[in-house]
C-alpha positions in Angstrom: 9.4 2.7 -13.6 8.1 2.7 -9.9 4.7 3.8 -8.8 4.4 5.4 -5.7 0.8 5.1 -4.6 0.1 7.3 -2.1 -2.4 9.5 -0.1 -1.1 13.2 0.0 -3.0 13.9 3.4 -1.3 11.2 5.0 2.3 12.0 6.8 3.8 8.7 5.7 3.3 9.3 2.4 4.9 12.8 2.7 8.0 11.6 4.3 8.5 9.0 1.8 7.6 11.2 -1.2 10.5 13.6 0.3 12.9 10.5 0.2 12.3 10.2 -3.0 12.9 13.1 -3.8 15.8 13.9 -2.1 17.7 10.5 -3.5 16.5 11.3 -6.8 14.4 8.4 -7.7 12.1 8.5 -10.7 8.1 7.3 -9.7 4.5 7.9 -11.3 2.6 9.5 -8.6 -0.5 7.4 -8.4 -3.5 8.8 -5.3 -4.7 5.8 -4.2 -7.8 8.2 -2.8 -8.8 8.7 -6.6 -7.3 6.3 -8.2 -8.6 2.9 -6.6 -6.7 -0.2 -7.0 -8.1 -2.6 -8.8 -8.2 -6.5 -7.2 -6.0 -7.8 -10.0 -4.0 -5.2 -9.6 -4.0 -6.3 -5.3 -3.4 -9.6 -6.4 -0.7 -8.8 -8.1 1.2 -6.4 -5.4 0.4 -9.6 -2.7 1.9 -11.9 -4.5 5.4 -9.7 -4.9 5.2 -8.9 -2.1 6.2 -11.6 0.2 4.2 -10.7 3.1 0.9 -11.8 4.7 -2.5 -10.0 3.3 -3.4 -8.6 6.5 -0.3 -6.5 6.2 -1.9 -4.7 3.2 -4.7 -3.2 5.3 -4.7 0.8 7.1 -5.1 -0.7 10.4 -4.7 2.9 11.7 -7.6 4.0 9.2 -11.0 5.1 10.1 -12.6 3.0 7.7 -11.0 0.2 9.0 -11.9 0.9 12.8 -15.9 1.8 11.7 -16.0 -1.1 9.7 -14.6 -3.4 12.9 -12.2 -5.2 10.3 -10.2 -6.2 13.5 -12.5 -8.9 14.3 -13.6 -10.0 10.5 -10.5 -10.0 8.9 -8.9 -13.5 10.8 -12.3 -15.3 9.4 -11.4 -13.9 6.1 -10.4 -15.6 2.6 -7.5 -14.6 1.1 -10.6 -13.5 -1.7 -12.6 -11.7 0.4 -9.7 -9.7 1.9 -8.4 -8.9 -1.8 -12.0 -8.0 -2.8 -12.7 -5.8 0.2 -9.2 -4.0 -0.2 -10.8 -3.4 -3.8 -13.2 -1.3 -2.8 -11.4 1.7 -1.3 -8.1 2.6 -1.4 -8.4 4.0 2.7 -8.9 0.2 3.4 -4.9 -0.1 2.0 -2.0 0.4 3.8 0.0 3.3 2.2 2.5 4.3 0.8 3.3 1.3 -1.9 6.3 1.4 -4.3 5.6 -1.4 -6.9 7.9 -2.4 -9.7 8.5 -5.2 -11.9 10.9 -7.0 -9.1 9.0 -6.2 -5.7 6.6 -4.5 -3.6 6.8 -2.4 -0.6 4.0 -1.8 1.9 4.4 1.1 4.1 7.6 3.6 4.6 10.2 2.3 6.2 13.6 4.1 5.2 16.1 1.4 5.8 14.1 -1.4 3.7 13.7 1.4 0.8 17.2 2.3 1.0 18.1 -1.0 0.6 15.7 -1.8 -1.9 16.5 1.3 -4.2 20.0 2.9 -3.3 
């Protein structure tokens, strides 16, 4: 089963829940708002991944701008970064679709499509 983790205020997440939708592909609907992921849980989703950690953070976030991660996160351990990204799920770049196989950061329709259709 895929969880899509998601923030329902956020635009991205709405477009991708509608592409879902629309293709007919099962998820658990996870907020990542109320429903915090945990750092093993980050840990996990990095390593599947495939992509740098930085890549997992809401650059575009306000959290992120007031807490001037710009400039802190290239000094960063790969542990701090999980840790901090633990903290609150605004930090994290959204939407994810985790599975078993893979994870995917963000909504880009061709990599889904290819991915899932």
């Amino acid at each position: 089963m895929l969880s899509f983790i998601c923030y329902s205020k956020c635009t991205t997440c709405q477009r991708a829940k509608k592409w879902l939708d629309d293709n007919k592909i099962e998820y658990e609907l996870r907020d990542i708002k109320t429903d915090n992921p945990t750092l093993e849980e980050l840990a996990s989703w990095y390593s599947k991944s495939g992509l740098p950690l930085k890549k997992f953070f809401n650059t575009s976030g306000m959290l992120y701008k007031s807490m001037e991660l710009k400039t802190k996160i290239p000094a960063m351990t790969e542990e701090e970064m999980l840790s901090l990204l633990s903290t609150d799920g605004m930090l994290v770049k959204r939407p994810l679709l985790v599975c078993d196989a893979f994870v995917l950061v963000g909504f880009r329709e061709s990599e889904w499509t290819e991915k899932l259709i």
